[in-house]
N, C-alpha and C positions, 0 to 999 in steps of 0.2 A: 816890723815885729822882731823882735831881740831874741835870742836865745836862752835870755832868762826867764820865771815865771813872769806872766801881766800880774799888773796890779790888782785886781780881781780875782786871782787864783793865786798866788805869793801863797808861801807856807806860814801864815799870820793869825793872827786873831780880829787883824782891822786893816784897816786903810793908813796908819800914821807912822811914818817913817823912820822917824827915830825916838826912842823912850824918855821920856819926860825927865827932868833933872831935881823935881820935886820931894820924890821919894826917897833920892840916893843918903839920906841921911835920918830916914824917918826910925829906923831901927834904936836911934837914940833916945829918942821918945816912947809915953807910953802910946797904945793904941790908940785910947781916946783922945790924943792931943790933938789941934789943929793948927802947932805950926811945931817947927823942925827945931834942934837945940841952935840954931845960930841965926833964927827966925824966920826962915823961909815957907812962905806957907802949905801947906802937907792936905792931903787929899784922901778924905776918910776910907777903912775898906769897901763902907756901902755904896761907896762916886763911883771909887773903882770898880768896883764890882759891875758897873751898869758901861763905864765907858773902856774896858779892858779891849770889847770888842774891837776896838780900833790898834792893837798895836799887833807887828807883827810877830810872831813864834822868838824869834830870835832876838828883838829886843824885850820880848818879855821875861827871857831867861836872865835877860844883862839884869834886868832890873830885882829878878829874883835877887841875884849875886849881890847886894848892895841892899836893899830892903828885907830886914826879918818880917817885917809887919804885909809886907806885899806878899813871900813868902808862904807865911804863914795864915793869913788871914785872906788874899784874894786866892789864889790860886786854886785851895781848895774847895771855895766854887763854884766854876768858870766849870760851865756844861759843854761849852761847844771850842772846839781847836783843829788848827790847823798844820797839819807839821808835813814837813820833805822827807823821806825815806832812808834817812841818811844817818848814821853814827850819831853824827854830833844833838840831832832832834831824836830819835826814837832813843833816848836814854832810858833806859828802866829806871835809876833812882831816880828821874824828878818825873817817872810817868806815875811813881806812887803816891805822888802830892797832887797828880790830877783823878783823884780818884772820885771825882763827882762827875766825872766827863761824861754827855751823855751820844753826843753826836762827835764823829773824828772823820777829818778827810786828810787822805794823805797820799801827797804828789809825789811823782819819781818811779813808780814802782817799775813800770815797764816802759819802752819806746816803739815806735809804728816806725818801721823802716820800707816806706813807698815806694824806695827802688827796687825791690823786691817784692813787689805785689801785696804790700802791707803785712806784713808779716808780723808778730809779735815777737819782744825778744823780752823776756821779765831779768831784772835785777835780784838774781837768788840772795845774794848777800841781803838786799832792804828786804825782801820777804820775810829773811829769817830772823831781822833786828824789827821788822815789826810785830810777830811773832809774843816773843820776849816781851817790846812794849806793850800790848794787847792783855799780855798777861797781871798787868799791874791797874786794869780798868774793868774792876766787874760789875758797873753799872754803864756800860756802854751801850748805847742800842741800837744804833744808825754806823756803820761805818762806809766811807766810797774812797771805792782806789782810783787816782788819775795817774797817768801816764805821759810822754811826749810822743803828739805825733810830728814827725817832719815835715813841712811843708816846702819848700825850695831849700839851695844849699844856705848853712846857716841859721834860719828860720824854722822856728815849729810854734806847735799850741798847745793847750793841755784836752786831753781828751778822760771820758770814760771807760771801764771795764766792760766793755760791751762784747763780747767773747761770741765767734760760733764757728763749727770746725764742720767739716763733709756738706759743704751747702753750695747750692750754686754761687757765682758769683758779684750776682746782682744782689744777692742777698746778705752777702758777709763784709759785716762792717772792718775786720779784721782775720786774717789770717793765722791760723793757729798748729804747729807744727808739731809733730811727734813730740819731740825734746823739751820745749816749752809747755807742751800741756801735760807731760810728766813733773815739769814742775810746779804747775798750776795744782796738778792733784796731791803732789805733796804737800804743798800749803796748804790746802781743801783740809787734805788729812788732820793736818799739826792743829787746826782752829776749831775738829771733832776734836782733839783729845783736850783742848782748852776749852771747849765746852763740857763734856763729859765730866773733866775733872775740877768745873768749876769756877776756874780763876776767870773764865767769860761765861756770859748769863745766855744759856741755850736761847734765848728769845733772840739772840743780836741780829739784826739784819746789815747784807751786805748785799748791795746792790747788784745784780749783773754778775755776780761771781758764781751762781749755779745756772748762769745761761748759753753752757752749751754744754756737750759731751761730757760729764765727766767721769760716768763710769767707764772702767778700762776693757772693760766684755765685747765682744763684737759679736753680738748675737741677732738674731731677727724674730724678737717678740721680745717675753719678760723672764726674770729670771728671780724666783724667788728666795734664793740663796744668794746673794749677790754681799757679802759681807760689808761692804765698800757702800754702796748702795743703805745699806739698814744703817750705817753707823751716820750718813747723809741724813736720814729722815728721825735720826735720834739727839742730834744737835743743833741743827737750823732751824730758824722762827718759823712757826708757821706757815703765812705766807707767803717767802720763799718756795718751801715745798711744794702746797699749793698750788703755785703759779705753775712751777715744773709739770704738774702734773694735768694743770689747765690747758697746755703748751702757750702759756700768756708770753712766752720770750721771742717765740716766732712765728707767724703765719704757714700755714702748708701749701703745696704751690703744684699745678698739674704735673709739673716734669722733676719734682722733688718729695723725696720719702725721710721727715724728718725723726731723726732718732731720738729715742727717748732720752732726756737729761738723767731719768734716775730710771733703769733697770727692772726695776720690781713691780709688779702688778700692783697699780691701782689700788686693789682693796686693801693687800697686803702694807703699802704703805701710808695708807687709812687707820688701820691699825696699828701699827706702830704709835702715831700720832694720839691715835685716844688714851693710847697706855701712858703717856706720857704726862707728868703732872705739874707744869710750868705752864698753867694757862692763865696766870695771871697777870703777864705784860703781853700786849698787842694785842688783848681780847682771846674770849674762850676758841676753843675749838671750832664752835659751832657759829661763835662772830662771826671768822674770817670765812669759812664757806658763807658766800653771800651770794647774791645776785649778779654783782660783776664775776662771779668765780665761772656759774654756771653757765653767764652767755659767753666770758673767753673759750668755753671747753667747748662749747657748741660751736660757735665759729669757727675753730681750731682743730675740730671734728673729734674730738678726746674723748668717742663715745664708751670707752670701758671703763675710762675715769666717769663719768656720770653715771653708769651701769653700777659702778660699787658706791654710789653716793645713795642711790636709790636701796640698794642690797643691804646697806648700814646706816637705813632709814636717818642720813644726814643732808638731803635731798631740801634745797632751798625754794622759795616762794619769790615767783617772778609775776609781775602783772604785762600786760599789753603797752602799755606807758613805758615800763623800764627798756622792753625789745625794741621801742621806737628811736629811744633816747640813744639807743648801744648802737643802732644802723650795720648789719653786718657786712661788711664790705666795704665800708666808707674809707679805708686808706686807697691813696691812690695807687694802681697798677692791680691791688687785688681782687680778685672776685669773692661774691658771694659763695659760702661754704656749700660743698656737697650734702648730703643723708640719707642715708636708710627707708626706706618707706618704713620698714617697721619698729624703727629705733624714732623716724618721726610719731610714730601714732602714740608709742609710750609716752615721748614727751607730752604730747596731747591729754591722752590717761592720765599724766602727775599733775597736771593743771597748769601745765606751760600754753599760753594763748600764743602757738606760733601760726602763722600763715606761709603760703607755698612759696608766696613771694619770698618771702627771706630765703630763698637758697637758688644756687643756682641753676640744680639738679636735685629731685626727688628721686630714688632709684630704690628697683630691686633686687634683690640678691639673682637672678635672671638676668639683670641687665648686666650688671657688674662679668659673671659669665661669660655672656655674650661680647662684651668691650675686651676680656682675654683671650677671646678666640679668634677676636680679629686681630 
């Protein structure tokens, strides 16, 4: 394995290697022509349009440079792209001609140094030149940051944004340090103030990027003032939120107390959420609380989070079939989740058909006691 990206991750839009020689002359002609002024024959924008997918990032720019018609007629639109973190790819003027874009992945951003216990280290500079690009696509919806990780000297791979900081170690896909997740939150920040002000469409999701710590408080509970926090659940999709608030990013584990990604009470960033009026991509409000929302929170034990789902009468419909199909505890090494006896009986009350088996401890607030006093 090579030092470069594989061919399956290339910062590209395909598998083809070098740009067709077809087009280099189509700007001479008109659009509807089908062959070139010195008759070579020329490849409509609608071909294009369907086999773009196959070239990579950087010879689809050569081919820019050289075709008006490629230019102006494919590029703008080509929904899905793939670029490297780099100057030469995150240009702002040619990311305004990708302004159909709807999916973006982009390599480089950070690297996994596994001599040091996998550590992250992000490239400030591509964060802050993708930034700027980002701001030239606001029909974006999907975006995923990869990374290198090392593997021998030499050699690496591309990995995900898979982030989680204060966790044991069997459980941290990476390594996340003071200094690095100061700049992870300043990016967090800059892509709030690109949503808020617009130039990116509050719905965008980014994979993995609110899956760990990122509020800066060290507190132990919630904090409903958390500025940092409220401007988190005033710009990210949905979903996103959601998920944080499900704990869908991590399992909880006997001998680990996992900190909340966003700060703010439950209800409090429920509300946020309703007030907000961009429910028209990714589904209403009340789509995305679904069925899977409710049995990650239950698994995940997130019983204050479904305490204000019920409180803000946003409390989802699960039958016996869906808890069968979800299996809690089926990742290997975890157990089935803890509960309440009297936060089980509710869920019983709302018309959740759970049974004792699904957990691996029923308990009462007595018990719990009693486990602290020993």
């Amino acid at each position: 394995m090579s030092s470069s990206p594989p061919a399956a991750k290339r910062s590209r839009l395909g598998e083809a290697k070098t740009a067709p020689t077809t087009v280099g002359t189509a700007d001479r002609t008109k659009s509807g022509d089908q062959e070139t002024a010195d008759g070579t024959p020329r490849l409509s924008a609608d071909i294009w349009v369907e086999v773009v997918d196959y070239l990579y990032f950087d010879d689809m720019m050569r081919v820019c440079a050289v075709s008006q018609m490629f230019l102006m007629e494919v590029v703008p639109r080509i929904e899905k792209v793939s670029v490297e973190g780099n100057r030469r790819h995150l240009f702002p003027a040619f990311a305004s001609r990708l302004g159909s874009i709807k999916e973006l992945h982009v390599f480089d951003l950070f690297s996994v140094q596994i001599r040091v216990g996998e550590a992250v280290q992000f490239n400030q500079r591509h964060l802050m030149q993708l930034l700027t690009f980002l701001a030239k696509l606001p029909l974006v919806e999907s975006i995923f940051l990869f990374g290198r990780k090392q593997l021998v000297e030499g050699e690496n791979e591309w990995t995900t944004i898979e982030l989680f900081q204060h966790e044991p170690a069997r459980l941290i896909p990476f390594f996340l340090s003071g200094r690095e997740s100061e700049k992870l939150r300043a990016f967090v920040d800059a892509v709030c103030g690109l949503a808020l002000s617009r130039p990116l469409a509050r719905t965008v999701d980014i994979p993995g990027l609110l899956d760990h710590s990122i509020c800066t408080k060290d507190i132990d509970g919630y904090d409903s003032d958390c500025k940092y926090c409220r401007t988190v659940c005033s710009s990210f999709c949905f979903r996103s939120i959601l998920d944080c608030l499900a704990g869908s990013c991590c399992r909880p584990h006997e001998d680990y107390f996992h900190e909340n990604t966003i700060c703010l009470q439950p209800r409090y960033a429920l509300e946020i959420l309703k007030d907000r009026n961009d429910h028209h991509s990714g589904g209403t409000l009340a789509e995305c609380i679904d069925k899977r929302l409710l049995l990650h929170a239950i698994e995940n034990e997130r019983f204050d989070f479904i305490q204000a789902l019920i409180d803000l009468n946003m409390f989802p419909k699960v039958n016996r079939g869906d808890i069968d199909a979800h299996v809690f505890g089926s990742e290997e090494g975890v157990e089935k989740p803890r509960i309440y006896m009297g936060f089980y009986d509710l869920l019983i009350s709302e018309g959740v058909p759970l049974r004792t088996s699904d957990f691996s401890n029923i308990f009462s607030e007595e018990d719990e006691f009693d486990e602290r006093d020993e």
